[in-house]
C-alpha positions as CSV (number, residue, x, y, z in Angstrom):
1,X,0.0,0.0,0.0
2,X,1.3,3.4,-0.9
3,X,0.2,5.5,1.9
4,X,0.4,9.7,1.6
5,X,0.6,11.5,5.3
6,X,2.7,14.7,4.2
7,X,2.9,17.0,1.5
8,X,3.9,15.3,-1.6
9,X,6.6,16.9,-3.3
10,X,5.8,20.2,-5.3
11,X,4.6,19.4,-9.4
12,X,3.5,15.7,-8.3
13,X,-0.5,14.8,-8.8
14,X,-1.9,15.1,-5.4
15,X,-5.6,15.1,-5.3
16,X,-8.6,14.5,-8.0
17,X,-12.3,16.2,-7.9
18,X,-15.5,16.1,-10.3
19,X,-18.8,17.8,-10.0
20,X,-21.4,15.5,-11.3
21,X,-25.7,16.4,-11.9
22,X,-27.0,13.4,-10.0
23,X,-24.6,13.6,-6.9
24,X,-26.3,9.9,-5.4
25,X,-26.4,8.2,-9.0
26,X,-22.7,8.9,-9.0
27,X,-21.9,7.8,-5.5
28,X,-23.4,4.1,-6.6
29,X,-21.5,4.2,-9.8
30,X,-18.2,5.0,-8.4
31,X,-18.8,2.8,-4.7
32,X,-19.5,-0.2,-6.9
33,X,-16.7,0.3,-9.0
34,X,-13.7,0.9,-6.4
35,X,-15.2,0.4,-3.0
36,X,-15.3,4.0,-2.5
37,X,-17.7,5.7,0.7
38,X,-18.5,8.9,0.7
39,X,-18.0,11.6,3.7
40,X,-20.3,14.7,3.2
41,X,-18.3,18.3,4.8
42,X,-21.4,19.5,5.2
43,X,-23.4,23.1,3.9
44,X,-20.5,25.1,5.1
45,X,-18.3,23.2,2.5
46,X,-21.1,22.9,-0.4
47,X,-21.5,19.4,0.5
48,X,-18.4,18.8,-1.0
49,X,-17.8,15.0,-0.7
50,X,-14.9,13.3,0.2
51,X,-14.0,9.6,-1.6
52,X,-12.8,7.5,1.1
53,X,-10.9,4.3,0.7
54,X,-10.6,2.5,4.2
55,X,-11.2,5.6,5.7
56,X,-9.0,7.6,4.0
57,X,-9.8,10.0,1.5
58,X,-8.4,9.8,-2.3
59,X,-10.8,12.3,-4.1
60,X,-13.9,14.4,-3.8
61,X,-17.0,14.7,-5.8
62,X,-19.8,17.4,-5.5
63,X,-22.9,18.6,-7.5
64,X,-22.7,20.4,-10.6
65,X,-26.1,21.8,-11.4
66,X,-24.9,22.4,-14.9
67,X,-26.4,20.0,-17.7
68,X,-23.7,19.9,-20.1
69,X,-21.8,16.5,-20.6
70,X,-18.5,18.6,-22.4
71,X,-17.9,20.5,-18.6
72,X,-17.7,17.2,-16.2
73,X,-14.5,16.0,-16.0
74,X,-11.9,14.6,-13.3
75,X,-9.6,18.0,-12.1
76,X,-6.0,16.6,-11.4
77,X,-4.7,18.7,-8.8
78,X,-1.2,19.1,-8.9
79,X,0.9,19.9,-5.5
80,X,2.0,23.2,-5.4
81,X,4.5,24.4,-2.3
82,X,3.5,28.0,-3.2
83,X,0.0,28.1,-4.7
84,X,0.3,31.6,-5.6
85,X,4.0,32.1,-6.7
86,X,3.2,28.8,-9.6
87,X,-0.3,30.1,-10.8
88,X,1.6,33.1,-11.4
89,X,4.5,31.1,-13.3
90,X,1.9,29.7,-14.7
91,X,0.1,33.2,-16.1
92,X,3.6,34.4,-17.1
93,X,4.1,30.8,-19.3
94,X,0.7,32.0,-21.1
95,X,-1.6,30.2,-19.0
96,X,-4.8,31.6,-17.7
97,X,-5.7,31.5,-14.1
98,X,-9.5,30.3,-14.3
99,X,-9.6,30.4,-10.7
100,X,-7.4,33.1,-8.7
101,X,-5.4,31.5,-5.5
102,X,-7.9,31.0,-2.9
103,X,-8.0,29.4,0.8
104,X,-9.9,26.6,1.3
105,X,-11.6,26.8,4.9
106,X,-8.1,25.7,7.2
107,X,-6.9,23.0,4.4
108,X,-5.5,24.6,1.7
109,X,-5.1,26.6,-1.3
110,X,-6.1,26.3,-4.8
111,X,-6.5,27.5,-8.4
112,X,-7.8,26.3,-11.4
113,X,-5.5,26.7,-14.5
114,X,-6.0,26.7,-17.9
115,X,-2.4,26.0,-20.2
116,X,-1.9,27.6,-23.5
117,X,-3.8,24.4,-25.2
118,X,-6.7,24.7,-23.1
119,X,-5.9,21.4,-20.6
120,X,-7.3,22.4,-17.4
121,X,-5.6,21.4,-13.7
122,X,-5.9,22.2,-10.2
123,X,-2.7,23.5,-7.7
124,X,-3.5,22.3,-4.3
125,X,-1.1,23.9,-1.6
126,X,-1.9,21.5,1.7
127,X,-2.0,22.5,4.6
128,X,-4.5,20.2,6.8
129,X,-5.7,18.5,3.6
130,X,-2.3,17.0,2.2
131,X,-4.5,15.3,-1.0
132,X,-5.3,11.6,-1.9
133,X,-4.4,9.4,1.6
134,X,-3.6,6.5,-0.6
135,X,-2.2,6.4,-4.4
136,X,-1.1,3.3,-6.8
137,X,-3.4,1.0,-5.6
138,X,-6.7,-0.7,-6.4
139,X,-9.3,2.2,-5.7
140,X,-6.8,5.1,-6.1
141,X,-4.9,6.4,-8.6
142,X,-1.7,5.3,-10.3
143,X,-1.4,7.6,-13.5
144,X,-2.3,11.0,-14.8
145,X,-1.6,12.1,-18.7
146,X,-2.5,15.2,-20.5
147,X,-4.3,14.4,-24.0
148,X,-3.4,17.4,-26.3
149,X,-3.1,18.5,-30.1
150,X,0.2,20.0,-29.3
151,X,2.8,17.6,-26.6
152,X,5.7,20.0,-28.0
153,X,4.1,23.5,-26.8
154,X,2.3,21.4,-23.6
155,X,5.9,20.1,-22.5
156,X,7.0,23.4,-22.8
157,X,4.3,25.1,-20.6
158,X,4.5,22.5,-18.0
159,X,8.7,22.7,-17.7
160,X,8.2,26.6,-17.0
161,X,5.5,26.4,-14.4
162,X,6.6,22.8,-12.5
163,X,10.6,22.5,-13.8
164,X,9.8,19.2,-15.2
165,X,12.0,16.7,-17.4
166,X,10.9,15.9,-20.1
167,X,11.5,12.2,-21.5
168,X,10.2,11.5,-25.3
169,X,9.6,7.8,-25.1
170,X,10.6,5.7,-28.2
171,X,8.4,4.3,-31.0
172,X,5.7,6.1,-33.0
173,X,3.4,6.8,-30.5
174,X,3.8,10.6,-29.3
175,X,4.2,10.3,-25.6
176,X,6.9,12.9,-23.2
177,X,6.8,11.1,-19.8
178,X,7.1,14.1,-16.9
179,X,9.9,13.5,-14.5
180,X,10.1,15.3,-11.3
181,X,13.3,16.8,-11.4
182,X,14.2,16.5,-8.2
183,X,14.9,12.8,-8.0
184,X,14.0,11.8,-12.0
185,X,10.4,10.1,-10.4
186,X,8.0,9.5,-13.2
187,X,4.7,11.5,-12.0
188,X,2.4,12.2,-15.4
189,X,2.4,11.6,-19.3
190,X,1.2,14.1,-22.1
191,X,-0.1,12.3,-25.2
192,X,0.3,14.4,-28.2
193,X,-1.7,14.7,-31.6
194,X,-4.8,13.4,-29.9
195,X,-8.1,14.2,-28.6
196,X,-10.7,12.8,-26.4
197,X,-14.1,12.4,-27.9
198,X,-17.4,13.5,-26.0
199,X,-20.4,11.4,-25.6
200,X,-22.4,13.2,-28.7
201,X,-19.6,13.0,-30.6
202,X,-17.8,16.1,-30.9
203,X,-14.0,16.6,-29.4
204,X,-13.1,17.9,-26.2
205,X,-10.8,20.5,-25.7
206,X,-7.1,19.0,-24.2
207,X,-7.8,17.6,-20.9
208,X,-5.6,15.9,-17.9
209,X,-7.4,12.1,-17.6
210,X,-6.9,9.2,-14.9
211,X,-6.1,6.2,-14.4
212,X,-7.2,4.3,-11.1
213,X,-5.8,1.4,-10.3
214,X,-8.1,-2.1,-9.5
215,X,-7.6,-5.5,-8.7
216,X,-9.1,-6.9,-12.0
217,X,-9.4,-4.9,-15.3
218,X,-11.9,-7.2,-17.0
219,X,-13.7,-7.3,-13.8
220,X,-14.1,-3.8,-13.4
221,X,-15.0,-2.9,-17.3
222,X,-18.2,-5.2,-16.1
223,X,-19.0,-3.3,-13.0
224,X,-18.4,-0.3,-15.7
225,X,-20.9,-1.4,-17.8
226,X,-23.4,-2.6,-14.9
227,X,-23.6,0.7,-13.6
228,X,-24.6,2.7,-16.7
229,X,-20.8,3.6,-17.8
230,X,-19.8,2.7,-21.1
231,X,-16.4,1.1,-22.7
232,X,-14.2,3.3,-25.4
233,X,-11.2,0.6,-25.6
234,X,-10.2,-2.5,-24.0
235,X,-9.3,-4.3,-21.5
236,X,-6.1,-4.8,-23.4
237,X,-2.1,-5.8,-22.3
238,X,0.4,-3.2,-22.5
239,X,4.4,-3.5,-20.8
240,X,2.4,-1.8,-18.0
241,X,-0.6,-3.7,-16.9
242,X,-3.8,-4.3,-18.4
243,X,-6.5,-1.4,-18.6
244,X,-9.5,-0.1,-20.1
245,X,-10.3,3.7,-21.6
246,X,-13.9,4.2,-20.0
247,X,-16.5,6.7,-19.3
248,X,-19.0,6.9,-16.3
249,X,-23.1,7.3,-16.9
250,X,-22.4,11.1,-17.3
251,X,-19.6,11.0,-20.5
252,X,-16.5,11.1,-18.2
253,X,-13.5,9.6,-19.3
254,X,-11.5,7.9,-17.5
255,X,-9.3,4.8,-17.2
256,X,-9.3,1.6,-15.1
257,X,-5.8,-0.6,-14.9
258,X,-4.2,-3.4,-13.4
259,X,-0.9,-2.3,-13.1
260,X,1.7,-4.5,-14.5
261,X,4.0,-6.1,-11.3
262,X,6.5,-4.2,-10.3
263,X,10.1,-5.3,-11.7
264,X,13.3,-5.9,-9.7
């Protein structure tokens, strides 16, 4: 188990959220699917749910009043040591700042941040909210790519803000792995010269997507299906596990992957 009790080091994925119309429809969807309970912080909070896994909380979900399938997706929220001093990086590295720094009751600080491609992503500065309690396990998540037109002017924009290396990998598929550069830790993907496809059809704007781990991807593409979701791709084997490209009753996309074992 990969437990998180601090801070996670600044430009790492540290927390996921999603505003959804039918708040209770997506509890059972995403309960079923990863074992997930649900912790309500109450009216002060906008009944801002947290997604608990043995007690511990790996993302949140709330309700989005808005009908309109193109604006639900999963935020990844990247850790930030100085919310304010990246978003700024950020505006100066042709971003725009969707939502301006801003506390969050005693547990952090946030912004919403939209890079020059239009990919949208959360900076969460913790203070007594660190982000997801447990990560790269079944019911959490393990990996976090940018899907954009452009992975050239993307890597770009991300090096400037978080300092990233970027690492090309080999082959015809255009894929830059981000490395911390701090200690060279893989942390996020951008795949280039694609786009994701909405529900009715037309293409979304570039977009961060997830991938949460589980125990058995065949398994879970059922409970997918079961619950209303629906199946873009897979299961299918890759040098890295096994996984699915899916999307919840509502359109989201996401992923669902049984990480290949560890090596060495």
């Amino acid at each position: 188990m990969t437990q998180v009790t601090s801070n996670v080091p600044e430009g790492t994925p540290n927390w996921l959220d999603i505003g959804l119309p039918d708040l209770d429809r997506a509890k059972t969807f995403y309960g079923t699917l990863f074992g997930w309970r649900f912790e309500d912080a109450g009216a002060e909070a906008g009944h801002y749910n947290q997604c608990k896994l043995r007690d511990v909380p790996v993302a949140g979900m709330m309700q989005n009043p808005e009908d309109q399938p193109d604006e639900y997706w999963w935020t990844v929220y990247i850790a930030a040591d100085d919310c304010d001093g990246i978003a700024k990086r950020a505006a100066d590295a042709g971003g725009e700042i969707v939502v301006p720094p801003m506390d969050v009751m005693s547990i952090g600080r946030m912004a919403i941040v939209r890079d020059p491609q239009g990919g949208q992503f959360g900076l969460w500065q913790g203070r007594d909210h660190h982000g997801s309690g447990i990560v790269n396990e079944p019911g959490s998540f393990v990996w976090n790519e940018l899907v954009t037109p452009d992975s050239k002017a993307a890597g770009d924009f991300y090096q400037a803000v978080f300092g990233y290396e970027l690492e090309p990998m080999p082959g015809d598929m255009d894929y830059t792995v981000l490395k911390r550069a701090a200690d060279g830790r893989y942390i996020g993907g951008i795949l280039g010269g694609a786009e994701l496809v909405l529900g009715n059809g037309r293409t979304a704007v570039p977009t961060w997507t997830t991938y949460f781990a589980v125990e058995d991807a065949d398994e879970a593409v059922r409970k997918v299906t079961a619950g209303g979701g629906t199946v873009d791709s897979g299961p299918a084997d890759s040098p890295y596990g096994r996984s699915a490209a899916v999307r919840d009753p509502f359109g989201v996309p996401f992923h669902v992957m049984k990480p290949a074992p560890e090596q060495g």
